[in-house]
Backbone as a printed PyTorch tensor [residue, N CA C, xyz], in Angstrom:
tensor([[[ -9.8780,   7.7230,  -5.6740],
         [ -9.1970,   8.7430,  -4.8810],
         [ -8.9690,  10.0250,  -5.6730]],

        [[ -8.7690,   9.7490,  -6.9850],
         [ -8.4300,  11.3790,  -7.6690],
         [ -9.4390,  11.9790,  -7.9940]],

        [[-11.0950,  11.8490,  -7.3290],
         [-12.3680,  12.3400,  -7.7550],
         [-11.6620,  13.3760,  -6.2450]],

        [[-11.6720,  13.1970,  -5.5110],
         [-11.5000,  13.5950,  -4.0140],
         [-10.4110,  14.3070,  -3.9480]],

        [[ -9.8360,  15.0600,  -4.9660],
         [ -8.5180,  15.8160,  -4.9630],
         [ -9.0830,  17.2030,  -5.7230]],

        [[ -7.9500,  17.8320,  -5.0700],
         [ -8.1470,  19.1000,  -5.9560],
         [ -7.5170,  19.5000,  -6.8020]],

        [[ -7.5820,  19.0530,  -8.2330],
         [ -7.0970,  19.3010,  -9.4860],
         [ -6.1780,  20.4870, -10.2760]],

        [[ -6.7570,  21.4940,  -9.3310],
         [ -5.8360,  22.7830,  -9.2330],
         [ -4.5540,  22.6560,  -8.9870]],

        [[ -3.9650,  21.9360,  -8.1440],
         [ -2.9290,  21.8190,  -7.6160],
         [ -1.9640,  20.4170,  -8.4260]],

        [[ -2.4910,  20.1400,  -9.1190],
         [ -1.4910,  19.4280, -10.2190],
         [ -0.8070,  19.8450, -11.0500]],

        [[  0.3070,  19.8970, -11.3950],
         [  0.9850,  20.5100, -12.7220],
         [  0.6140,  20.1720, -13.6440]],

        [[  0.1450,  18.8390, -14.1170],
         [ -0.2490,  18.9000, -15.1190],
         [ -1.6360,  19.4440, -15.8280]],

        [[ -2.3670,  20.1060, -14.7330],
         [ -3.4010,  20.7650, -15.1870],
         [ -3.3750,  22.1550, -15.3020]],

        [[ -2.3630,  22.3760, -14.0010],
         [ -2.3070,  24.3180, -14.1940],
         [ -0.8150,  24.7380, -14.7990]],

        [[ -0.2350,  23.7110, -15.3820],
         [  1.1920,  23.5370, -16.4160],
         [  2.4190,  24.2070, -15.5480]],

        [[  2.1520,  24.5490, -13.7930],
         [  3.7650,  24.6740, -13.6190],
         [  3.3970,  23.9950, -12.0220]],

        [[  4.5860,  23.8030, -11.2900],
         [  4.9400,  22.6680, -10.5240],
         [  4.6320,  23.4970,  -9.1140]],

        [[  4.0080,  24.3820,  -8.8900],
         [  3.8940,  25.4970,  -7.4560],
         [  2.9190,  25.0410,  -6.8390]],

        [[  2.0620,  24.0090,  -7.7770],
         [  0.4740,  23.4790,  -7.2690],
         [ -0.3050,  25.0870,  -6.7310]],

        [[ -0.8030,  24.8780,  -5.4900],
         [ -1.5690,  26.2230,  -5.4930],
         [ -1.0710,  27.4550,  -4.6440]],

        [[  0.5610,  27.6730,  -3.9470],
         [  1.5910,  28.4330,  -3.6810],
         [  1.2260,  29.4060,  -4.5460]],

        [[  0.7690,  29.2520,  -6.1660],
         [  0.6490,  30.0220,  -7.0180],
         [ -0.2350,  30.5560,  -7.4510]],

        [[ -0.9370,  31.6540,  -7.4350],
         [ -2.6860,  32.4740,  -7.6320],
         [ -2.8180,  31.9160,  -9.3010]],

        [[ -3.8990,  31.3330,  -9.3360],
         [ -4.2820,  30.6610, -10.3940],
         [ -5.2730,  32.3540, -11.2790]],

        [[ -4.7390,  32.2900, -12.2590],
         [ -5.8100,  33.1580, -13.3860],
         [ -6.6100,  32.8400, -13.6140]],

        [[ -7.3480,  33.8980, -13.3110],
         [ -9.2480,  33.3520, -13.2540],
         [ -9.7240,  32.8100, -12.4410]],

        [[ -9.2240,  32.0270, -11.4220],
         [-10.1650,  31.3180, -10.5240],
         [-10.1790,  32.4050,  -9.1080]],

        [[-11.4180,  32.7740,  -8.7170],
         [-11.7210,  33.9560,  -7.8160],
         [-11.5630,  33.1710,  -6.5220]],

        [[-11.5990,  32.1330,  -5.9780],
         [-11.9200,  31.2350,  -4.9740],
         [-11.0220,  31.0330,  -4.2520]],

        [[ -9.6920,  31.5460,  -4.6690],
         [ -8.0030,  31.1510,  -3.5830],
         [ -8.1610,  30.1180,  -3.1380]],

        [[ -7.4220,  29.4690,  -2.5070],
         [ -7.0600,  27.8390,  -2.4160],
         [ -7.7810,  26.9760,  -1.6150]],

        [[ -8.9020,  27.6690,  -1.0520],
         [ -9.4920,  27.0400,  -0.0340],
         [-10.2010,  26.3280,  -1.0270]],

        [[-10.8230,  26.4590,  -1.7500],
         [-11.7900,  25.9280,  -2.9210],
         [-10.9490,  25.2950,  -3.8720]],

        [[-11.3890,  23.9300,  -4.1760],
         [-10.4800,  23.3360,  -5.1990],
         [-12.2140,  22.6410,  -6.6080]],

        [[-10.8520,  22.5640,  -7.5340],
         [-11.6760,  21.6610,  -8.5070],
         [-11.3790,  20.2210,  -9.0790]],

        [[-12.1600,  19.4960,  -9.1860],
         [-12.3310,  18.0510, -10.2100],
         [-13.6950,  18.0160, -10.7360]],

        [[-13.1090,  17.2880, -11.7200],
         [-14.6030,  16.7870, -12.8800],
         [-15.7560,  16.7620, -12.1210]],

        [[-15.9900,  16.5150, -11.0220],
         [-17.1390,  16.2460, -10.4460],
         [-18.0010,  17.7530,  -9.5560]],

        [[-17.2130,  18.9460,  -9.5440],
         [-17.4260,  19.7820,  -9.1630],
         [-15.8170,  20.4480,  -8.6020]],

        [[-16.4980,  21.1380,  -7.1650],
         [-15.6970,  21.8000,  -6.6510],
         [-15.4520,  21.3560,  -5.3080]],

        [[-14.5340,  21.1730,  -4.5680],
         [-13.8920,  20.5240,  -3.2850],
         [-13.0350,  21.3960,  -2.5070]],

        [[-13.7310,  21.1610,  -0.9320],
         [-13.4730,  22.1280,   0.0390],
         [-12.1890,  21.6620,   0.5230]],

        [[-11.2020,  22.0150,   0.5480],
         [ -9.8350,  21.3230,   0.8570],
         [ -9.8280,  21.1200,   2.3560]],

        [[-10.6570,  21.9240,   3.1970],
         [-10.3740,  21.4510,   4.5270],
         [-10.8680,  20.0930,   5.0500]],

        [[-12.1360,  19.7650,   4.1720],
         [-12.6210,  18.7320,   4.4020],
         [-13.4520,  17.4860,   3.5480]],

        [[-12.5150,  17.8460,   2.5270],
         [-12.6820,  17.1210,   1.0320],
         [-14.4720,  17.4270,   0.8840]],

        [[-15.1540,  18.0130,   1.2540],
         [-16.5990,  17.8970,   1.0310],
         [-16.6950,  17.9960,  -0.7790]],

        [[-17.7390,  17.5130,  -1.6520],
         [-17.5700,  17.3990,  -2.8660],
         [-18.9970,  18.0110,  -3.1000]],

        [[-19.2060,  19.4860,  -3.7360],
         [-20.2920,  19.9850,  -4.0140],
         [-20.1410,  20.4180,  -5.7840]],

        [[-21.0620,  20.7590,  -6.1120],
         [-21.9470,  21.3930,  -7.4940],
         [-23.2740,  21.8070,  -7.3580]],

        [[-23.2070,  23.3890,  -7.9330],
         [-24.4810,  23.7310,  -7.2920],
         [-25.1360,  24.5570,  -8.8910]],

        [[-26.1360,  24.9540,  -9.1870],
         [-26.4590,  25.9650, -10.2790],
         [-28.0630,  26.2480,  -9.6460]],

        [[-28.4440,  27.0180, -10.9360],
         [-30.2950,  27.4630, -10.4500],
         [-30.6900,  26.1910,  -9.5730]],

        [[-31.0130,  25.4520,  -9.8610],
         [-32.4080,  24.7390,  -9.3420],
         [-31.5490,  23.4160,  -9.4280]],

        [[-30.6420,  22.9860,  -9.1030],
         [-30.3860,  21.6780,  -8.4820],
         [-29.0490,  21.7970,  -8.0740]],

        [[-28.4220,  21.0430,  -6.8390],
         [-27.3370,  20.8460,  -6.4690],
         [-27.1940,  19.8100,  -5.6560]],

        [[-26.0380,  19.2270,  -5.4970],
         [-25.8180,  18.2360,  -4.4760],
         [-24.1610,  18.6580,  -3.7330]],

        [[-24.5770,  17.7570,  -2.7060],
         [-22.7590,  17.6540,  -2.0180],
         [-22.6690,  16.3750,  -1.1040]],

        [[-21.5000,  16.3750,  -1.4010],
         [-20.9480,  14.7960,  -0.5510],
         [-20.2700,  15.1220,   0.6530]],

        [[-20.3350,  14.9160,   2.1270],
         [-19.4780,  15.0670,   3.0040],
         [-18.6320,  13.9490,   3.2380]],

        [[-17.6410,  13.3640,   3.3160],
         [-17.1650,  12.1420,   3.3840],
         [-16.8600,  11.8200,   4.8760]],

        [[-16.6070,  13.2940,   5.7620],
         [-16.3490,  12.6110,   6.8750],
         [-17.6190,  12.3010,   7.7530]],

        [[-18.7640,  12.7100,   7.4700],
         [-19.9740,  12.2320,   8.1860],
         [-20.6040,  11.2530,   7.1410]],

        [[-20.5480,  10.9320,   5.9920],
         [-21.3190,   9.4190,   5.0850],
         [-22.2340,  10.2510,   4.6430]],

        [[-22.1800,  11.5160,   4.4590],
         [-23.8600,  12.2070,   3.9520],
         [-23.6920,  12.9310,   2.5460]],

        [[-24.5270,  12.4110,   1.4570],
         [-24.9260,  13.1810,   0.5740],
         [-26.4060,  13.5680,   0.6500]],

        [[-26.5480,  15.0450,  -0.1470],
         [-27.4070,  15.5540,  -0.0230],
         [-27.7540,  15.9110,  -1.6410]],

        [[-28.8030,  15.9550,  -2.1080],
         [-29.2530,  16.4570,  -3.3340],
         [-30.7380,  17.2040,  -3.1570]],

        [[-30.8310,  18.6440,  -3.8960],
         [-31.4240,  19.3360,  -3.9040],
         [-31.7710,  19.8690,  -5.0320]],

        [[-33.6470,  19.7170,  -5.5890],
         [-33.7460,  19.5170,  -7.1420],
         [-35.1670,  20.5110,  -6.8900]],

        [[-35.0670,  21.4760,  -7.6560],
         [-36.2610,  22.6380,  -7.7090],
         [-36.7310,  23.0680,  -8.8260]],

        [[-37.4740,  23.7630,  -9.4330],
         [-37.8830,  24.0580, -10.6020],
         [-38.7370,  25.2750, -10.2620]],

        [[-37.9480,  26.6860, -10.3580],
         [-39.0970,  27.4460,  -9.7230],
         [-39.4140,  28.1640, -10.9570]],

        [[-38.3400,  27.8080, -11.7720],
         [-38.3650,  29.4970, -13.3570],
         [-39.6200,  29.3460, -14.5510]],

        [[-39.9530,  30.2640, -14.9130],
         [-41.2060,  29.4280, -15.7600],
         [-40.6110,  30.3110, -16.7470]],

        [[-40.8890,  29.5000, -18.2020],
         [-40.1840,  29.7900, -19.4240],
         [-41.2560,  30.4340, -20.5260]],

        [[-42.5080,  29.7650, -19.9710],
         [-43.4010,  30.2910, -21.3570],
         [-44.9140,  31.0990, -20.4320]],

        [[-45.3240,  31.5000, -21.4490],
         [-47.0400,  32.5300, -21.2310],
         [-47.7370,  31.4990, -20.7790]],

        [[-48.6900,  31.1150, -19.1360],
         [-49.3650,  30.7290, -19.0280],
         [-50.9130,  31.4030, -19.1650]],

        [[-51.3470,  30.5930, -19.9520],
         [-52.9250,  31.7020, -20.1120],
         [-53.8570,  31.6850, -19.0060]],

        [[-54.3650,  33.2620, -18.9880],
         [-54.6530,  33.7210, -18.4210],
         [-54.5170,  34.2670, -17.1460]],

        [[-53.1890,  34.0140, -16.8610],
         [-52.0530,  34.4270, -15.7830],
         [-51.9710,  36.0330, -15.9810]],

        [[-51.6180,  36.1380, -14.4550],
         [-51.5040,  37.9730, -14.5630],
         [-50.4600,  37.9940, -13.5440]],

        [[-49.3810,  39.1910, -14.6270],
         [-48.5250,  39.0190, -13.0120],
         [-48.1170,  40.5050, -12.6500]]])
């Protein structure tokens, strides 16, 4: 159950007792958006996502659906004889 919470709103993580009543420093996202270890969590509907370049997933809990999404589009080195 505490993967499925939003971590923001604990005192013992944001060190005073207002949970999220209180604009957190640094986090741009206001309260609709929460965090745990596992990513970031939509408070309206616990959905559990993490996303970056080229892979992400999310959990919906009230429909049973995860989704994962895995890409590789960036190319890092000189392919020969490539022209771009």
């Amino acid at each position: 159950r505490a993967l499925w919470r939003d971590w923001l709103a604990l005192s013992s993580v944001v060190g005073h007792g207002m949970g999220r009543r209180k604009p957190l420093t640094g986090w741009p996202y206001g309260p609709k958006i929460g965090w745990n270890p596992l990513g970031h969590v939509r408070r309206k509907d616990k959905c559990l996502y993490m996303g970056g370049w080229s892979t992400s997933w999310a959990i919906y809990p009230q429909t049973r659906l995860a989704t994962i999404s895995m890409s590789q589009s960036l190319v890092y080195f000189d392919i020969p004889g490539w022209i771009a």
